[in-house]
C-alpha positions in Angstrom: 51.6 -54.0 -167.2 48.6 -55.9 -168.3 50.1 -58.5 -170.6 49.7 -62.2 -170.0 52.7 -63.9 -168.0 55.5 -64.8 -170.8 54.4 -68.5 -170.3 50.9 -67.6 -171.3 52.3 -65.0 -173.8 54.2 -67.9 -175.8 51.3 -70.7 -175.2 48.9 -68.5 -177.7 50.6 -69.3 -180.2 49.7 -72.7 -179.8 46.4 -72.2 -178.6 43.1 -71.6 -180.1 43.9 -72.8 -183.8 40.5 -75.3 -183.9 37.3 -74.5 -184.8 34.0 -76.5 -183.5 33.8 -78.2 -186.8 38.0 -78.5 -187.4 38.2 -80.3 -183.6 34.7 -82.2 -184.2 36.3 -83.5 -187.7 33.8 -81.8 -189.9 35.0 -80.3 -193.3 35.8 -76.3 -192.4 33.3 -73.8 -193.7 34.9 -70.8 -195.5 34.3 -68.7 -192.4 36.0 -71.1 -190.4 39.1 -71.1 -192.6 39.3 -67.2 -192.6 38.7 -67.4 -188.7 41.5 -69.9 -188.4 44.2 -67.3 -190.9 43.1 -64.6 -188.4 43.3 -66.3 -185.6 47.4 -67.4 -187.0 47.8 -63.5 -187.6 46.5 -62.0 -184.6 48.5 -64.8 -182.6 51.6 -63.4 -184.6 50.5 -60.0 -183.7 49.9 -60.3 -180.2 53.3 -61.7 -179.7 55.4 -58.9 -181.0 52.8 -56.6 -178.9 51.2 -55.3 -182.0 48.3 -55.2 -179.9 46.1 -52.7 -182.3 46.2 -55.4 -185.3 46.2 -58.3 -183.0 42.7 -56.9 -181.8 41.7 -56.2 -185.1 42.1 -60.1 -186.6 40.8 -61.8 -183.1 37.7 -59.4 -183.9 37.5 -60.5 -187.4 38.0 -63.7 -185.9 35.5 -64.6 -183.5 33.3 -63.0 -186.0 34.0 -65.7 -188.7 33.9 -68.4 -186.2 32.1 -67.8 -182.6 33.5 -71.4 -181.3 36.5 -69.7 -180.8 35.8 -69.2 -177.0 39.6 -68.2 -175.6 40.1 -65.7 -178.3 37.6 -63.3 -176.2 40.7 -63.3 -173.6 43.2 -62.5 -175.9 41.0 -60.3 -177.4 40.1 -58.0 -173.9 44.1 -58.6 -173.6 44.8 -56.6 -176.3 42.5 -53.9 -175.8 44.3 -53.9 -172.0 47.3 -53.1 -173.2 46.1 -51.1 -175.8 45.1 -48.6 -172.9 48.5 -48.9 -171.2 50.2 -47.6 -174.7 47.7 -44.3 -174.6 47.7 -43.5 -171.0 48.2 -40.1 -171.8 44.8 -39.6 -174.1 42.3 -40.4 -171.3 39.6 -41.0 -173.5 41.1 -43.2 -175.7 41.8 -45.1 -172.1 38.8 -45.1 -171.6 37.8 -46.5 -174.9 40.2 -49.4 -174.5 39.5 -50.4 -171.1 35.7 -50.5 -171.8 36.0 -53.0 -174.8 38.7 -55.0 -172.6 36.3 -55.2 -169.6 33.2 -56.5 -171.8 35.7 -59.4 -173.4 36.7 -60.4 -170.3 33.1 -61.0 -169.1 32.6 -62.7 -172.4 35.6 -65.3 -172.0 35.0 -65.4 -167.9 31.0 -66.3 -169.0 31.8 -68.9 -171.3 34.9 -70.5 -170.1 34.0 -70.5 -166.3 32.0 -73.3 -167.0 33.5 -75.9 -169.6 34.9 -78.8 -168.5 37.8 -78.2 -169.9 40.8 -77.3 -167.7 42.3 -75.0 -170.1 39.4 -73.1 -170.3 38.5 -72.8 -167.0 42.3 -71.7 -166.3 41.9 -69.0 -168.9 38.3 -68.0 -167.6 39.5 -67.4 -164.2 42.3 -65.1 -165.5 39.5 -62.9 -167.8 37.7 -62.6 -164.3 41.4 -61.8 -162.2 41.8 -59.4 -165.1 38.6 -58.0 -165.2 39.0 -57.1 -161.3 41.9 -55.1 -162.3 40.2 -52.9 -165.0 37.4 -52.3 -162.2 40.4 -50.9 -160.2 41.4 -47.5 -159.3 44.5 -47.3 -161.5 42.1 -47.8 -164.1 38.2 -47.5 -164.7 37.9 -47.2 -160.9 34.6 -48.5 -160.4 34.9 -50.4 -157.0 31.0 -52.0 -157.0 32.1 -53.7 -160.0 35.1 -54.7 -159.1 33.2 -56.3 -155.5 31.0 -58.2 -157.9 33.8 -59.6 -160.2 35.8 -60.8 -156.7 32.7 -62.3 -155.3 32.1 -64.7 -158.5 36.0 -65.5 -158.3 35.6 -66.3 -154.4 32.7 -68.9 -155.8 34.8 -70.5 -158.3 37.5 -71.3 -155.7 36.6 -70.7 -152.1 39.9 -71.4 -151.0 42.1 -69.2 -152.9 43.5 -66.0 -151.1 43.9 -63.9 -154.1 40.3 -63.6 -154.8 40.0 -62.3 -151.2 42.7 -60.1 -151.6 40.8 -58.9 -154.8 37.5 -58.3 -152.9 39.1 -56.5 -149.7 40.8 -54.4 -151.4 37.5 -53.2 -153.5 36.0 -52.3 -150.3 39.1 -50.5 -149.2 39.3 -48.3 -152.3 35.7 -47.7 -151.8 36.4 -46.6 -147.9 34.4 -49.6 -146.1 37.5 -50.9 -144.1 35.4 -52.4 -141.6 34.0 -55.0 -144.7 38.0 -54.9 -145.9 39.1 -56.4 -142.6 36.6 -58.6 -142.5 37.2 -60.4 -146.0 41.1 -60.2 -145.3 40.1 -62.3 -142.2 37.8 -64.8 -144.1 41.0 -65.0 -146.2 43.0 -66.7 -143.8 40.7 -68.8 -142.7 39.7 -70.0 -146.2 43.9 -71.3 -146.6 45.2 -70.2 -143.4 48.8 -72.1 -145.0 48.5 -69.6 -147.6 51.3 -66.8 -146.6 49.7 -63.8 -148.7 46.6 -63.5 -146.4 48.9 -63.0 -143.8 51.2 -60.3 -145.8 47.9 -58.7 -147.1 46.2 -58.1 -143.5 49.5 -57.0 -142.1 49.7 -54.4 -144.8 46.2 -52.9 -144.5 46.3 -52.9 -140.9 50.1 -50.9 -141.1 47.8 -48.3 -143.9 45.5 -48.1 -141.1 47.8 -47.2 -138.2 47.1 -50.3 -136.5 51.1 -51.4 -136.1 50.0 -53.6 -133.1 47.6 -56.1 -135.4 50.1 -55.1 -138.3 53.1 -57.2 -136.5 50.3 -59.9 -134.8 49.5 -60.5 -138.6 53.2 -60.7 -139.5 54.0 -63.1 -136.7 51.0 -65.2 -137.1 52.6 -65.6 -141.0 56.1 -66.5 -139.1 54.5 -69.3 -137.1 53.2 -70.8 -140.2 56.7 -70.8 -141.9 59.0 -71.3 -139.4 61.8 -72.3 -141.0 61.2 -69.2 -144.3 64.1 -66.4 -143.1 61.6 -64.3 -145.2 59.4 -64.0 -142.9 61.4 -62.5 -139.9 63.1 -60.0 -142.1 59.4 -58.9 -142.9 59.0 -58.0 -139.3 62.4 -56.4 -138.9 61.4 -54.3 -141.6 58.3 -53.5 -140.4 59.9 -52.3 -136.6 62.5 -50.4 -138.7 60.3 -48.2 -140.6 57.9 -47.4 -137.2 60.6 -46.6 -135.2 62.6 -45.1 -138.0 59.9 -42.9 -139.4 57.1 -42.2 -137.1 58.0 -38.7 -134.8 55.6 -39.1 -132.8 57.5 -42.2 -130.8 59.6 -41.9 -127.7 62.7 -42.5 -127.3 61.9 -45.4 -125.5 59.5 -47.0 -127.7 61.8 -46.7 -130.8 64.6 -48.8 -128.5 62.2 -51.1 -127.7 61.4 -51.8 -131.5 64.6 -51.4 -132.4 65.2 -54.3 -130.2 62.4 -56.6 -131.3 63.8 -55.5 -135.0 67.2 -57.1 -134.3 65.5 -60.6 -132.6 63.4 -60.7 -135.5 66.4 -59.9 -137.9 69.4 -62.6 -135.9 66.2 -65.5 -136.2 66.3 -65.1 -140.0 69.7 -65.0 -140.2 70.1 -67.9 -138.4 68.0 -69.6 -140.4 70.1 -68.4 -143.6 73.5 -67.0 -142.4 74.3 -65.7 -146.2 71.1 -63.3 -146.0 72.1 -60.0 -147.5 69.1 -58.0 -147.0 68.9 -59.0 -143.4 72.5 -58.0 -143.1 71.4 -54.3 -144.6 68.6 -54.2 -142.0 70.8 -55.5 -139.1 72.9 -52.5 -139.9 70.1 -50.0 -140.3 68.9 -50.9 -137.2 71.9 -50.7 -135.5 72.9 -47.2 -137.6 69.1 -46.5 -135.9 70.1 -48.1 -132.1 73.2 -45.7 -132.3 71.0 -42.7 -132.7 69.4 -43.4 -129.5 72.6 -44.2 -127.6 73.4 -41.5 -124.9 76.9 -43.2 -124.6 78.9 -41.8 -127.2 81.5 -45.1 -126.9 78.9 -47.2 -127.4 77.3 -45.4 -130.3 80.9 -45.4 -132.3 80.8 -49.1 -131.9 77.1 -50.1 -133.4 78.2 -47.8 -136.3 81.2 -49.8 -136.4 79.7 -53.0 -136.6 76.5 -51.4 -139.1 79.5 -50.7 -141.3 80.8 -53.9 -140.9 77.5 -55.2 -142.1 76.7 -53.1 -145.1 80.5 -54.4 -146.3 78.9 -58.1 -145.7 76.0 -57.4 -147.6 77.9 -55.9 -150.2 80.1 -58.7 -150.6 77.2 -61.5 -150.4 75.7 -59.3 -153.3 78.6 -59.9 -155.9 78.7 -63.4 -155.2 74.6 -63.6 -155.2 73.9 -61.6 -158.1 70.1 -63.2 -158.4 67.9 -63.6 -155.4 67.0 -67.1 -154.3 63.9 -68.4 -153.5 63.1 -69.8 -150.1 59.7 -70.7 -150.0 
């Protein structure tokens, strides 16, 4: 979905109702008072997802009253989800991601650089958003979307996301060497910033590098220590190589069976109510059994993986919404 977070979503309807001349204390012109009535209805629109109309009165808008520098966000908003509703018509897609992209440069080039915090909050979005559109889900143009990351990474050199944004432009365009690179600049712009981590681990596992895939994941458990997340990640991780890759032996799938369940006991020591670590524990033991050439001891690791999926299942009912641990 392209639509602004719900905070964001229900902030517009506070935002934008002054004009230059309305927050300067200058009498409104005529234009500025029809501006300001669109502005009210398109704010109205865009909250009930009309997002046709609501592109329609921001237009007639920002024509009445150019001041109005955040409606060009909600504006390329619009015409974002506009191409989400008629994903089936590929021109009209087209069409609508276009006119998104070019509002999004207009907001990211005129809020970028006001003073103002709300404006540079909303011009960093247009540029997050306009990064997406240059993505391959939608107008696919990877040079673009490089460009776009590049002038994020300059507005704030330490945040990951922008990275993230940039590496994965040069992986769509098949440059992985220049996507492993910028993953690694990522870490070392915030190396306490978990999602550089997460984000080199998972190209490196799309590249059939599990070895730097699990250095990456560790690397994140040594900076959160205490996060259970972090060691269920790499039990996961273990499961699904030795689980689905045939080209294993037998041997090598015990061994990461067996780093699984150290990875998988650390995070439920760390939180002994883990249900999803429970699941795993069992799948890896359900997996262990598989390997077991004594049929006594295989009964008994299914034995205890059923005794584990009934754990999770009971944690479940009395956790019916996930916690956050970080």
């Amino acid at each position: 979905m392209s639509a602004v977070p719900i905070l964001l979503r229900v902030a517009v309807l506070g935002l934008l109702l002054s004009s230059s001349a309305m927050a300067s204390g200058q009498t409104a012109t005529s234009a500025q008072l029809r501006a300001a009535r669109s502005l009210a209805q398109a704010n109205e629109a865009y909250s009930r997802q009309a997002y046709a109309e609501a592109a329609t009165l921001y237009e007639a808008a920002i024509q009445d009253d150019p001041a109005l520098r955040q409606a060009y966000f909600f504006l390329a908003n619009s015409y974002d989800n506009l191409a989400d509703n008629v994903r089936k018509d590929y021109a009209a897609k087209v069409v609508a991601l276009t006119r998104a992209a070019h509002y999004y440069l207009i907001a990211a080039d005129t809020l970028t650089g006001s003073n103002a915090p709300e404006d540079t909050r909303i011009g960093r979005l247009a540029l997050e958003h306009l990064a997406l559109i240059y993505g391959p889900r939608k107008l696919n143009d990877p040079e673009m979307a490089r460009v776009t990351a590049e002038r994020m990474i300059a507005l704030d050199p330490s945040n990951v996301g922008s990275y993230v944004v940039l590496a994965t432009s040069y992986e769509n365009a098949g440059d992985y060497d220049a996507a492993e690179r910028t993953l690694l600049l990522a870490k070392q712009a915030n190396p306490w910033d978990s999602l550089g981590y997460m984000q080199l681990a998972g190209f490196y596992n799309r590249q059939g590098q599990f070895g730097k895939t699990i250095a990456a994941l560790e690397e994140r458990a040594s900076i959160e220590p205490t996060n259970p997340e972090a060691y269920y990640v790499i039990a996961t991780y273990y499961w699904d190589k030795a689980f689905r890759d045939v080209k294993l032996s037998n041997a090598k799938k015990q061994e990461f069976v067996g780093k699984g369940l150290e990875s998988i006991e650390r995070a439920l020591q760390l939180r002994p109510d883990y249900a999803e670590a429970y699941v795993y524990k069992g799948l890896l033991l359900r997996l262990q059994a598989n390997l077991e050439p004594d049929p006594r001891r295989q009964q008994e690791l299914i034995r205890e993986a059923n005794e584990l999926r009934d754990r999770a299942q009971q944690l479940r009912q009395t956790q019916p919404t996930s916690r956050p641990w970080r």
